[in-house]
Backbone of each chain as ProteinMPNN parsed JSONL, in Angstrom:
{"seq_chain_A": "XXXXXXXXXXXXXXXXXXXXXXXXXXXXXXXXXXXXXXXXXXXXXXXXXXXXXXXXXXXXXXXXXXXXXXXXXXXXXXXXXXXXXXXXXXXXXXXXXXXXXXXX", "coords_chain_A": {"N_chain_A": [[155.503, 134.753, 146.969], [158.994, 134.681, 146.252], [161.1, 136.909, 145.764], [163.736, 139.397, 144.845], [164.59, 142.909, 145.147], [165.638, 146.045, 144.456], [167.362, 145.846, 142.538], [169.932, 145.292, 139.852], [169.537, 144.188, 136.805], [171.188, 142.344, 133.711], [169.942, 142.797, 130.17], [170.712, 141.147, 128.361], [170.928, 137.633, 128.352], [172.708, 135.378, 129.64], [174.592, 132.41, 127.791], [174.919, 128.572, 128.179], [176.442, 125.566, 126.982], [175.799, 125.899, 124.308], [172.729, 127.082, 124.868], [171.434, 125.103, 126.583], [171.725, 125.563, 128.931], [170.844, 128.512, 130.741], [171.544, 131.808, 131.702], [170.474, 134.643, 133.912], [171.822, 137.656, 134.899], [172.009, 139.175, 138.141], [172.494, 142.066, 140.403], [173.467, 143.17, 143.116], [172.675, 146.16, 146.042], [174.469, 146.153, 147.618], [176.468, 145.086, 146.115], [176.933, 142.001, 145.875], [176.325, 139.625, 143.756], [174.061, 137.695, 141.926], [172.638, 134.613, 139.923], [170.2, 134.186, 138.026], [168.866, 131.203, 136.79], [168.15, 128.323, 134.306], [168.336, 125.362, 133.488], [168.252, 122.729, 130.765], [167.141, 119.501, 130.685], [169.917, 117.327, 130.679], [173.38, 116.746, 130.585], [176.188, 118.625, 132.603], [179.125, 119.923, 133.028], [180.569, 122.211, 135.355], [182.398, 124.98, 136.549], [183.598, 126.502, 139.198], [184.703, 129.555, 139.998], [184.406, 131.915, 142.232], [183.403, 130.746, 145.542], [180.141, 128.82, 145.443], [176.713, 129.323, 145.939], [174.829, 127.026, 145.277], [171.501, 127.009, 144.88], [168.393, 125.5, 144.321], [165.214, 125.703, 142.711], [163.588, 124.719, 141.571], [163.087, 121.316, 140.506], [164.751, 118.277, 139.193], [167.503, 116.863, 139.687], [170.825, 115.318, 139.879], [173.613, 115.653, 141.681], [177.037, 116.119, 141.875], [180.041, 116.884, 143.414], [183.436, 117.786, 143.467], [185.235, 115.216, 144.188], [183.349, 113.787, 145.92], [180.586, 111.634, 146.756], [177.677, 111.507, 144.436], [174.57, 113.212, 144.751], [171.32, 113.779, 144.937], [168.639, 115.922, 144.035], [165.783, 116.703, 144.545], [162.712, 118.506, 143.483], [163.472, 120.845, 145.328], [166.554, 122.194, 146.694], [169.891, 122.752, 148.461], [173.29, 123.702, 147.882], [176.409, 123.956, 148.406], [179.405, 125.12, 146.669], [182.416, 124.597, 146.427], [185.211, 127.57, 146.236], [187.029, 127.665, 143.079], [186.474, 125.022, 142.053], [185.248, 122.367, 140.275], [182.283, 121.207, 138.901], [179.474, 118.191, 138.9], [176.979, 117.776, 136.957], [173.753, 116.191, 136.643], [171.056, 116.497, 134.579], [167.569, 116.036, 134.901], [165.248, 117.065, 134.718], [164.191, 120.035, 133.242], [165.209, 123.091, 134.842], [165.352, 124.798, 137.538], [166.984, 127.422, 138.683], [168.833, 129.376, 141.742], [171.725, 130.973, 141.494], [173.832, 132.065, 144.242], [177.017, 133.908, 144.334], [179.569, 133.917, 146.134], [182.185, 136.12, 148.013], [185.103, 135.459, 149.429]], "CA_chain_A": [[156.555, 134.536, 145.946], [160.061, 134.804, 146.909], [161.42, 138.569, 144.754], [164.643, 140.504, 144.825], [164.029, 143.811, 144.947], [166.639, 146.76, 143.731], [169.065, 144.988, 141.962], [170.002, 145.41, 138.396], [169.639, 143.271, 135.868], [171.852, 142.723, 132.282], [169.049, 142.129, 129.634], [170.81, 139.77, 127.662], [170.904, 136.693, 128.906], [174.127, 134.013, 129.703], [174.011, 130.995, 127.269], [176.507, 127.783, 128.075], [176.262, 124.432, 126.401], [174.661, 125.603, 123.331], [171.812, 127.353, 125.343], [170.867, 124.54, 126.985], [172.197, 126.321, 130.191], [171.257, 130.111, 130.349], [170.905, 132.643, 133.141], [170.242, 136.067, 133.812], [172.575, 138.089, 135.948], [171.364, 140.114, 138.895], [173.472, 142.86, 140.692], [172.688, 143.893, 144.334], [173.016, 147.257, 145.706], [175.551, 145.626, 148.22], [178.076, 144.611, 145.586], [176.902, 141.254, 145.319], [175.756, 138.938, 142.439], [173.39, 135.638, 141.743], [172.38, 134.531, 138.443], [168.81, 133.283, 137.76], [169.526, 129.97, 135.495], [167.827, 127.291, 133.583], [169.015, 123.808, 132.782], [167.492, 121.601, 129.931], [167.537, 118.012, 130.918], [171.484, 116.831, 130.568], [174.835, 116.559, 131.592], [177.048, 119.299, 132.348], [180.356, 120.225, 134.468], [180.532, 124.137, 135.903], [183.375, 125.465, 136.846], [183.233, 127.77, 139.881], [185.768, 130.735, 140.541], [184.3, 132.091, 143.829], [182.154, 130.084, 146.226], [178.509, 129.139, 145.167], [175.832, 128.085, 147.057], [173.385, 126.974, 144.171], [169.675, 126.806, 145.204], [167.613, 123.961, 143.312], [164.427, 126.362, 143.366], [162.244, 123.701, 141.031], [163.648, 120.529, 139.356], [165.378, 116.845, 139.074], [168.506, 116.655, 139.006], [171.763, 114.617, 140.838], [175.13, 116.916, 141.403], [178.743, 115.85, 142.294], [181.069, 117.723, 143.764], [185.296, 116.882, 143.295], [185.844, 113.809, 145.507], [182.311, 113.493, 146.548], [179.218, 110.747, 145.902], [176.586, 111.584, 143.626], [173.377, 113.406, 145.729], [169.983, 114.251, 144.538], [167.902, 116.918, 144.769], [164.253, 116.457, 144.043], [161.93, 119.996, 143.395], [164.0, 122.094, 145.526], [167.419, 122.259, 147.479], [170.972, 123.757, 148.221], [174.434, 122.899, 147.766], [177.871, 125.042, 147.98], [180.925, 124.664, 145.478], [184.059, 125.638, 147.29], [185.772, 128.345, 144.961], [188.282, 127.439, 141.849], [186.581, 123.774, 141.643], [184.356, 122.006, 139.543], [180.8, 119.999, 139.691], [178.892, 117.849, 137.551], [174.85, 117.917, 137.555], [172.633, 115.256, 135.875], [169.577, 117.401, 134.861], [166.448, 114.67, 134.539], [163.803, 117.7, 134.313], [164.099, 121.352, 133.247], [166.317, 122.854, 136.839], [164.898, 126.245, 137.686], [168.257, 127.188, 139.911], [169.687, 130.426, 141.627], [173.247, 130.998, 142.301], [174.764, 133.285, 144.295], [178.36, 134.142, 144.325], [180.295, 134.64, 147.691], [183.829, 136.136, 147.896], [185.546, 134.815, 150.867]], "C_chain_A": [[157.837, 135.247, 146.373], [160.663, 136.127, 145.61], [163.197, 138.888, 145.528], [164.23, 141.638, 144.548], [165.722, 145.169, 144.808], [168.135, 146.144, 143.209], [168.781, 145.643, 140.192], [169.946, 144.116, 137.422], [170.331, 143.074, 134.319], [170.481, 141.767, 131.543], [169.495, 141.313, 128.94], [171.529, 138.739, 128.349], [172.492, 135.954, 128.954], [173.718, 132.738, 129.068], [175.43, 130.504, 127.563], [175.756, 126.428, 127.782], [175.076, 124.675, 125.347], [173.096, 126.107, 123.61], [170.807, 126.505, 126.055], [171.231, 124.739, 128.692], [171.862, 127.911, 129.961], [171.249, 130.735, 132.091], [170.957, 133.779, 132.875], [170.748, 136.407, 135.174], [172.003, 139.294, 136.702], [172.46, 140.826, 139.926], [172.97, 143.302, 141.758], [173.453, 145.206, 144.628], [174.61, 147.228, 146.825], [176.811, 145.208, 147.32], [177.821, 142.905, 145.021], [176.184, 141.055, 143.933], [175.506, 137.454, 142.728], [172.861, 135.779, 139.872], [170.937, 133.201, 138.713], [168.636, 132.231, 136.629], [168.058, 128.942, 135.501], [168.304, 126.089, 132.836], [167.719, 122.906, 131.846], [167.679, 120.46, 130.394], [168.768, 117.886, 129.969], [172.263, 116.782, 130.795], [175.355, 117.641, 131.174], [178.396, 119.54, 133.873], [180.415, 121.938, 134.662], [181.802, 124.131, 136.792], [183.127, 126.537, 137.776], [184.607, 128.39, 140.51], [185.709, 131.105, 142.039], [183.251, 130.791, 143.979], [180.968, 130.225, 145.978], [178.211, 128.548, 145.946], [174.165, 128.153, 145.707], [172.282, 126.485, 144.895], [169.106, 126.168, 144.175], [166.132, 124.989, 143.225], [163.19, 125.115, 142.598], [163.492, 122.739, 140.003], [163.874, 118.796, 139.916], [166.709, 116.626, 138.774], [169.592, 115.874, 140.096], [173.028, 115.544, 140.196], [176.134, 116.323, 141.884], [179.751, 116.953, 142.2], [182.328, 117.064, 143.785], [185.175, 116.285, 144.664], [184.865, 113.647, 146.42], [181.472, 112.098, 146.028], [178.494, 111.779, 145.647], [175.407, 112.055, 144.547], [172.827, 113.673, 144.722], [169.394, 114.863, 145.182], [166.664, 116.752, 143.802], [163.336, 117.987, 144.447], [162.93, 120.945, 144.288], [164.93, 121.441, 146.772], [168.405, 122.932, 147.676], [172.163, 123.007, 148.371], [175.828, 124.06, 147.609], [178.964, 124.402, 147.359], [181.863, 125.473, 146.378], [184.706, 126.129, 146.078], [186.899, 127.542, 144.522], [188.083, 125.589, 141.815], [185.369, 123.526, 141.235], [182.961, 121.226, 139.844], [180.467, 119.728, 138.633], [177.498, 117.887, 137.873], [174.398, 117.271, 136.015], [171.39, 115.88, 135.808], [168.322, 116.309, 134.419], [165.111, 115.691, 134.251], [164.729, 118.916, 133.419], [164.888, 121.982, 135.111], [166.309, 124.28, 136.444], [166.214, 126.207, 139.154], [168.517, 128.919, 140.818], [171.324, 129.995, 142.531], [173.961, 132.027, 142.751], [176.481, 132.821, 144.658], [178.911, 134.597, 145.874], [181.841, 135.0, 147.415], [184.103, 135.983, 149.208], [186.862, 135.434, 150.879]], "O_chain_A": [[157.74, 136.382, 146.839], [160.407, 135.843, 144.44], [163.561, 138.523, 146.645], [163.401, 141.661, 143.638], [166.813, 144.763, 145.207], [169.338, 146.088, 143.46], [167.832, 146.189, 139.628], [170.553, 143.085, 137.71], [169.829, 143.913, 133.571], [170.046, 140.677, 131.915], [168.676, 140.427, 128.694], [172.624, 138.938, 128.876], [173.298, 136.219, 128.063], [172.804, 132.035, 129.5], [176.513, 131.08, 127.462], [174.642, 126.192, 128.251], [173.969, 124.139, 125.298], [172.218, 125.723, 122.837], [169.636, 126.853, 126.212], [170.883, 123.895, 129.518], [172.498, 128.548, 129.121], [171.025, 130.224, 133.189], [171.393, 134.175, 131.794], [170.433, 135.876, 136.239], [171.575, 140.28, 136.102], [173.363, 140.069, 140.286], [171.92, 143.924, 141.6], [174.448, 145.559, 143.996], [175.538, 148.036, 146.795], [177.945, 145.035, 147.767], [178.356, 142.513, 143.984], [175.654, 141.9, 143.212], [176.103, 136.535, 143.289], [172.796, 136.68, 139.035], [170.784, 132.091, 139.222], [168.223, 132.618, 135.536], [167.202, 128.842, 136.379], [168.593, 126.047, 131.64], [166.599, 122.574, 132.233], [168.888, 120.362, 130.604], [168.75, 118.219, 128.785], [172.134, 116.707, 132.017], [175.317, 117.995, 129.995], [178.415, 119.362, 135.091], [180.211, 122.673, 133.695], [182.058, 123.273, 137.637], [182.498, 127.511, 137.36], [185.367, 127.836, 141.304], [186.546, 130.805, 142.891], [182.611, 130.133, 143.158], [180.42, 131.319, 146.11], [178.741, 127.651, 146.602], [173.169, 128.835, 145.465], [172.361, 125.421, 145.509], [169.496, 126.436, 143.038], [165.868, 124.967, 144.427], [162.129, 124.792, 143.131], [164.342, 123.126, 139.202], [163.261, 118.262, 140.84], [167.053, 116.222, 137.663], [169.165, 115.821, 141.249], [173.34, 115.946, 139.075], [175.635, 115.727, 142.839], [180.136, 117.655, 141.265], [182.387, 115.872, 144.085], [185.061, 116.744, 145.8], [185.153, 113.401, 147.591], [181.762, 111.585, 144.947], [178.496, 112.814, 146.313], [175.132, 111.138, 145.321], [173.412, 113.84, 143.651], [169.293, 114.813, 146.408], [166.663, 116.691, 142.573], [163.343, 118.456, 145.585], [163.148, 122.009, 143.709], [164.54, 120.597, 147.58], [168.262, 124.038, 147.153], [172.187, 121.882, 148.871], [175.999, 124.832, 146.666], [179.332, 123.247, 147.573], [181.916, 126.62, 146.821], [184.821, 125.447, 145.059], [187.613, 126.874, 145.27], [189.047, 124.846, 141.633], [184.412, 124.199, 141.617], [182.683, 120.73, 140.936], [180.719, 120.328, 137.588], [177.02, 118.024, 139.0], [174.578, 117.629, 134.851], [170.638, 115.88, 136.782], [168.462, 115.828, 133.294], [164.104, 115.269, 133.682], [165.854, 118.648, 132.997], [164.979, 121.353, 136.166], [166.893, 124.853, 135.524], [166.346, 125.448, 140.114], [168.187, 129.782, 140.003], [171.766, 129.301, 143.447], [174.608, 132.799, 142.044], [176.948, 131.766, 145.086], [178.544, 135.581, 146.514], [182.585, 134.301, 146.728], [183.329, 136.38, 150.079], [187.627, 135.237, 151.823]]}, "seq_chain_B": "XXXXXXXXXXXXXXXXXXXXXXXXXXXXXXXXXXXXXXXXXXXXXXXXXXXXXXXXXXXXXXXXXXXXXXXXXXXXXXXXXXXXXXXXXXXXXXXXXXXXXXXX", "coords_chain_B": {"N_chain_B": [[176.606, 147.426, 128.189], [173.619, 146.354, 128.139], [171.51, 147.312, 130.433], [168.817, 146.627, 132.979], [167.771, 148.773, 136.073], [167.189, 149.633, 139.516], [164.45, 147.925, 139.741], [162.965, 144.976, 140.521], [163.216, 141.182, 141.097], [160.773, 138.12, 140.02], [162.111, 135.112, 142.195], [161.274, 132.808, 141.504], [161.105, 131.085, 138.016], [158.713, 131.846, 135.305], [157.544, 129.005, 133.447], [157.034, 127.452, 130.274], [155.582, 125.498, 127.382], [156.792, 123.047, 128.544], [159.009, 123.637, 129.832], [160.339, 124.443, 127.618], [160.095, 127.064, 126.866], [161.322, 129.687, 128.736], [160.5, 132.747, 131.592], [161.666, 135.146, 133.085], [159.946, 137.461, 135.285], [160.405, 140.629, 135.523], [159.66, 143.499, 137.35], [159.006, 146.892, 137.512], [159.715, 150.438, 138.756], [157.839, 152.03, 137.808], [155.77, 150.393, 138.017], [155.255, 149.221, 136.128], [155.94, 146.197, 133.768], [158.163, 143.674, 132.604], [158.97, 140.743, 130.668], [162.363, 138.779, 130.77], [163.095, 136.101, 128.461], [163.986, 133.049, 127.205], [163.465, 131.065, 124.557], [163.651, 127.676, 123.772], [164.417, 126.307, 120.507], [162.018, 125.4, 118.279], [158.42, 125.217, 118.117], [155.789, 127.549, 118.935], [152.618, 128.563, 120.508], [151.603, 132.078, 121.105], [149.862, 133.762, 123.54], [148.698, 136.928, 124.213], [147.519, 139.614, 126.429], [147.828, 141.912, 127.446], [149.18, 144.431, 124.874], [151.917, 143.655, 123.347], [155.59, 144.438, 123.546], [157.849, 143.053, 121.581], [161.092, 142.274, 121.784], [163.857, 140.72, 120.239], [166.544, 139.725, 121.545], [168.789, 138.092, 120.893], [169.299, 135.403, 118.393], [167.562, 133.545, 115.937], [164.888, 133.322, 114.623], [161.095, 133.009, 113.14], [158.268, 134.823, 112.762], [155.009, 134.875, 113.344], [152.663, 137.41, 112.887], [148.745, 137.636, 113.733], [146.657, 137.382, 111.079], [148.745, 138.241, 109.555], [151.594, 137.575, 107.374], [154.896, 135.666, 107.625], [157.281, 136.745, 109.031], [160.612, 136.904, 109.337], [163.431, 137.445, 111.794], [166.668, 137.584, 112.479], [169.416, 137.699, 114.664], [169.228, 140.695, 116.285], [165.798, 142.244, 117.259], [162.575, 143.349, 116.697], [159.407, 143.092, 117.378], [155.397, 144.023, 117.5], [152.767, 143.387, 119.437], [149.408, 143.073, 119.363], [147.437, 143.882, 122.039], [145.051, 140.922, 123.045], [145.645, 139.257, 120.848], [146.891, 136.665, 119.386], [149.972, 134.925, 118.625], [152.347, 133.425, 116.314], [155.279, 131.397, 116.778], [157.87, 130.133, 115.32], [161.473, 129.039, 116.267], [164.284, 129.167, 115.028], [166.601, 129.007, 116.671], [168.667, 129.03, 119.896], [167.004, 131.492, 121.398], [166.795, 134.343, 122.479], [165.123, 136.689, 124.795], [163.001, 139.985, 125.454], [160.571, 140.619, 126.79], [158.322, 143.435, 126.408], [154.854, 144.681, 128.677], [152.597, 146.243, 127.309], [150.304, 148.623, 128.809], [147.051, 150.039, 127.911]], "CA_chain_B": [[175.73, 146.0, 128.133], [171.757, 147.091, 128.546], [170.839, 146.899, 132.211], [167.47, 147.612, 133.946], [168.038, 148.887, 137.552], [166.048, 149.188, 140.668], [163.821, 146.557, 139.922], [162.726, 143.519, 141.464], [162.48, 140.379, 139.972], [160.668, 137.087, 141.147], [163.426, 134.35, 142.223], [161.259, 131.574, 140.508], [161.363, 130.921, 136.426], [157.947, 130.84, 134.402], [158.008, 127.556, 132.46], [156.435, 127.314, 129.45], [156.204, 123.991, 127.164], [157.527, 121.868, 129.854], [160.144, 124.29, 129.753], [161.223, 125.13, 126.102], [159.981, 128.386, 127.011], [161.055, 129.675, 130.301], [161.224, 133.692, 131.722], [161.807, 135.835, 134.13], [159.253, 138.692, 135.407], [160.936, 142.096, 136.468], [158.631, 144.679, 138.193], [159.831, 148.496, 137.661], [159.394, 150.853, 140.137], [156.501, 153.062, 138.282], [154.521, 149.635, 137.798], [155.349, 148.082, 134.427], [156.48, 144.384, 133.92], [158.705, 142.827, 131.841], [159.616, 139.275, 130.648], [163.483, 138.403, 130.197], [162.985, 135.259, 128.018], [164.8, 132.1, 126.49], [162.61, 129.744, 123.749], [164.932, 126.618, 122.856], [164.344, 125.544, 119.39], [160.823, 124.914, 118.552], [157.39, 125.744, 117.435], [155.134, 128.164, 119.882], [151.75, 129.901, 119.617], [151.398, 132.304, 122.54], [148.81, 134.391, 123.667], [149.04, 138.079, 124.133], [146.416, 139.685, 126.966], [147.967, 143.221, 126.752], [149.981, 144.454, 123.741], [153.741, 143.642, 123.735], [156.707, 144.664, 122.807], [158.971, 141.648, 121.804], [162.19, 142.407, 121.739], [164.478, 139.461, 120.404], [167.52, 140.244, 122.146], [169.429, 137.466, 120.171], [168.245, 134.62, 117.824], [166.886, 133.144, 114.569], [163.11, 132.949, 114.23], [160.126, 133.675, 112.115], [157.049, 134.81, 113.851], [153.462, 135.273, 112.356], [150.966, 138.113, 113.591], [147.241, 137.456, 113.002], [146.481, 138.038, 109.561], [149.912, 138.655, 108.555], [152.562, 137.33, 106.836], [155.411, 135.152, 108.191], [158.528, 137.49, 109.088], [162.213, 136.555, 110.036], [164.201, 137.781, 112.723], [168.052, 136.983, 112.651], [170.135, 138.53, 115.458], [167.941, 141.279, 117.169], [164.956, 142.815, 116.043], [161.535, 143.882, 117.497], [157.726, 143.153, 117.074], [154.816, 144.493, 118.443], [151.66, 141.882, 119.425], [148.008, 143.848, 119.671], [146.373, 143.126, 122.853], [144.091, 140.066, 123.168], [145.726, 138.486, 120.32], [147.567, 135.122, 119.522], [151.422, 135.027, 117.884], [153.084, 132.268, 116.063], [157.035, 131.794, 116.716], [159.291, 129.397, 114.69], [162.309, 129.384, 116.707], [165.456, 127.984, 114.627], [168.218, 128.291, 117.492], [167.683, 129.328, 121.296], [166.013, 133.014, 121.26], [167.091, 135.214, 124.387], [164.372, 137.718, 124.091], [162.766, 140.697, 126.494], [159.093, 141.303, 126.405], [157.437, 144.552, 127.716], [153.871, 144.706, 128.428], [152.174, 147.678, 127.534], [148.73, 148.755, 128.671], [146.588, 151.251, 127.087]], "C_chain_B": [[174.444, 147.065, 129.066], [171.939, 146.387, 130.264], [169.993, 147.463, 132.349], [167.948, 147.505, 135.244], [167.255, 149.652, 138.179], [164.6, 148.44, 140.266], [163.617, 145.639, 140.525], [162.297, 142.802, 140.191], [162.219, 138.903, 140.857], [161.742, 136.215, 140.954], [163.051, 133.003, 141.299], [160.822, 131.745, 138.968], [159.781, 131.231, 136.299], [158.234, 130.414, 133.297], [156.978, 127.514, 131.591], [156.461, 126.15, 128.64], [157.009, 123.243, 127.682], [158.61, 122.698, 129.722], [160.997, 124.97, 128.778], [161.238, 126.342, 126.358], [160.073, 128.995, 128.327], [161.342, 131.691, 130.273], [161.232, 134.365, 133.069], [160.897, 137.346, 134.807], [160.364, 139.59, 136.172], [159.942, 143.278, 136.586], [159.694, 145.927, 137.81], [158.754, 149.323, 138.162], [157.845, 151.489, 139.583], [155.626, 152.049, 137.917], [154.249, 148.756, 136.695], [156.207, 147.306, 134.811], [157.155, 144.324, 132.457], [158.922, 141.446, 131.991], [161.206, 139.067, 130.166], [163.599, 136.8, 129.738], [164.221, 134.262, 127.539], [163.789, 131.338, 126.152], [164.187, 128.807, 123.206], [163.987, 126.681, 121.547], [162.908, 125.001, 119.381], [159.418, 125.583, 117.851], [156.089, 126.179, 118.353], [153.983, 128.885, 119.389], [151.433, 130.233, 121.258], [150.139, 133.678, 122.379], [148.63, 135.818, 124.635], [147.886, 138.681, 124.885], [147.043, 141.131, 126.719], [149.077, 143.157, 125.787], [151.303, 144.474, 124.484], [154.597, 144.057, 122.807], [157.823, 143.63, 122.652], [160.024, 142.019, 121.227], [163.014, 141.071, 121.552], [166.058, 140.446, 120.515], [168.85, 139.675, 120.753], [168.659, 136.19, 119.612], [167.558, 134.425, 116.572], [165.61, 132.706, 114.919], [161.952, 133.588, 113.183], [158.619, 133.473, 113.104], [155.983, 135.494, 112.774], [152.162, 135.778, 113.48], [149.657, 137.55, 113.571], [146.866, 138.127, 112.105], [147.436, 138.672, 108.362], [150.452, 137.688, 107.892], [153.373, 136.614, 107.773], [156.495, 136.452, 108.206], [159.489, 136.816, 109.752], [162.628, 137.699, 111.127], [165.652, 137.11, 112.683], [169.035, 138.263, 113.338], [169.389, 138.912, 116.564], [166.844, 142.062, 115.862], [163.707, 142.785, 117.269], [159.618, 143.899, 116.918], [156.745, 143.656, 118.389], [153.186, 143.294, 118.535], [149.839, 143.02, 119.886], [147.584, 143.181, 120.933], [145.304, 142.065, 122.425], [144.267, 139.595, 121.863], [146.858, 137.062, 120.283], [149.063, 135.676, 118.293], [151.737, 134.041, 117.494], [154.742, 132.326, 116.05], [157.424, 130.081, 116.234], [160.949, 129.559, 115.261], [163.476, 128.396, 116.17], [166.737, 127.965, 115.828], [167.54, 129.201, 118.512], [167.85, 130.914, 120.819], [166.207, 133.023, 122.651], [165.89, 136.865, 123.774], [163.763, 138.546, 125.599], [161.275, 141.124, 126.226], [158.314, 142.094, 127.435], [155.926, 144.537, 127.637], [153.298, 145.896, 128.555], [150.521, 148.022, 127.988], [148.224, 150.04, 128.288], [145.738, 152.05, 127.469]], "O_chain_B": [[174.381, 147.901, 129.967], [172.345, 145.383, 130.849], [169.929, 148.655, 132.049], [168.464, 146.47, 135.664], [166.548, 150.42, 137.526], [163.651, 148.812, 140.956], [164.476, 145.494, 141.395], [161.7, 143.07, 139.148], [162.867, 138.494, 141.821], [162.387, 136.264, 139.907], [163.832, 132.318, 140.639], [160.083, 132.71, 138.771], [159.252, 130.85, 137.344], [158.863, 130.934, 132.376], [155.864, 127.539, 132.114], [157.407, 125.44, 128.982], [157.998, 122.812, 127.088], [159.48, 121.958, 129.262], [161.952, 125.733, 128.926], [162.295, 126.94, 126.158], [159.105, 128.924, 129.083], [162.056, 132.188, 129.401], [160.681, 133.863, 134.049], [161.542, 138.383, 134.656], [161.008, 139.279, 137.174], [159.584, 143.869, 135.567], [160.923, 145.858, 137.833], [157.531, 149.189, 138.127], [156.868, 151.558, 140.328], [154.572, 152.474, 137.442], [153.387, 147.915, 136.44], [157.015, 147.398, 135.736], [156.719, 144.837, 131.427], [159.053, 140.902, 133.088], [161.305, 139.224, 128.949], [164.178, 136.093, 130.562], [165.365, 134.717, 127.512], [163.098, 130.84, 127.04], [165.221, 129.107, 122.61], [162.84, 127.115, 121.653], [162.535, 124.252, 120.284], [159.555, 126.494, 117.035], [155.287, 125.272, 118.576], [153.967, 129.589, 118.379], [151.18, 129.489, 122.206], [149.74, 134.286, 121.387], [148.419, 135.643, 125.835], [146.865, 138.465, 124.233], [146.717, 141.59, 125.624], [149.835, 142.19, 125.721], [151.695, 144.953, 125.548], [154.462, 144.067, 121.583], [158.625, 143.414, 123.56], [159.956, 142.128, 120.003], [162.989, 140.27, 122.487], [166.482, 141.404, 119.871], [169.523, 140.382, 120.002], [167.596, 135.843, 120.128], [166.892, 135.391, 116.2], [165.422, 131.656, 115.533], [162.129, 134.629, 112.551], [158.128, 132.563, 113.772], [156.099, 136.272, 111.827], [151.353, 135.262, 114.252], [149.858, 136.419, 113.129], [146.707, 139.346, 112.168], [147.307, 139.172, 107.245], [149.701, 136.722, 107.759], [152.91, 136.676, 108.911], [156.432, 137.171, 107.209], [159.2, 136.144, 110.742], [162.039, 138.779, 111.162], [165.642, 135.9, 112.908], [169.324, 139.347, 112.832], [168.962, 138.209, 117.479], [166.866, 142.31, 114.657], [163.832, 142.344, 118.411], [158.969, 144.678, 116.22], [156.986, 143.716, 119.595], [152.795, 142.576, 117.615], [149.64, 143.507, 120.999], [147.377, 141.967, 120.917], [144.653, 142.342, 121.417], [143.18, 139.376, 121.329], [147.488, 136.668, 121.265], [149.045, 136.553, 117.43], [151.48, 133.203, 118.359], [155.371, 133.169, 115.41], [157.184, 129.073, 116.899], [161.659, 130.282, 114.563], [163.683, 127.256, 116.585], [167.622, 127.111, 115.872], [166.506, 129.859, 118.396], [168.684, 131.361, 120.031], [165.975, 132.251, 123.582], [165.931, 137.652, 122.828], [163.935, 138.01, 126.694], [160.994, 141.995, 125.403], [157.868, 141.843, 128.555], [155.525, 144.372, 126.485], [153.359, 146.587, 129.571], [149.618, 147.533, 127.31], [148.926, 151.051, 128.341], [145.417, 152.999, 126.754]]}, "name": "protein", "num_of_chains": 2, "seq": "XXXXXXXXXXXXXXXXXXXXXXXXXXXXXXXXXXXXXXXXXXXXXXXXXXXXXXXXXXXXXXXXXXXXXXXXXXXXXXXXXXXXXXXXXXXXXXXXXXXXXXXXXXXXXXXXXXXXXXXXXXXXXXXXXXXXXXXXXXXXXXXXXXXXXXXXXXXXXXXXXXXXXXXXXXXXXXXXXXXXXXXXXXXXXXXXXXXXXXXXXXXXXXXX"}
């Protein structure tokens, strides 16, 4: 089983769309940050500040990136958002995800 | 904002009712586990192997011990579950909750 190990964690959780998006934010001892998320089956757009590279770790879902086609990711994949632009993601299951944050 | 730190936590979710119920295990260092939870909306009976401490972080629900009474929860608030018994949760809006397991 794949673990992080000394990081911090904030116990209360991140809700967006009504809690049908949450995550839980994790703090390394390096400075970075990923957030351990959950999608309900549905549509949403995310807005990303810095660079993500979201990890699919279990799910169904199809993502679009600005001025891309439509991909799918079936049980598990990866995908980077170039910072200060948006994405959309079709969730068809439950979308066990992580995301970490890069500053460039 | 509460934080646990040096911890580890695993990178994948457990999913509960196809997902209504999903959380997060965190390991601490002298050997105790926690769950950092989210229940959407819904009606749960879960099953308690050592006693817990359920912490509802945030959240409207009414949960029923064995042999008790129904009780509310609105906001935060805190129950305790006897080892090797069963819980009932009524969850009116998503529940971000933290459950420690204690052993005896």
């Amino acid at each position: 089983m794949d673990q992080f190990t000394n990081i911090t964690i904030d116990k209360k959780a991140n809700v967006y769309f009504e809690g049908k998006v949450t995550s839980r934010t994790v703090l390394f001892e390096d400075g970075t940050r990923k957030t351990l998320g959950i999608m309900q089956p549905g549509e949403y757009e995310f807005a990303a500040e810095l660079k993500e590279e979201m990890e699919i770790v279990a799910g169904h879902l199809d993502y679009k990136l600005s001025g891309q086609d439509w991909q799918t990711i079936e049980g598990n994949g990866v995908f980077y958002v170039p910072a200060n632009e948006s994405f959309q993601v079709k969730a068809y299951s439950v979308v066990d995800y992580c995301c970490s944050y890069i500053s460039e």
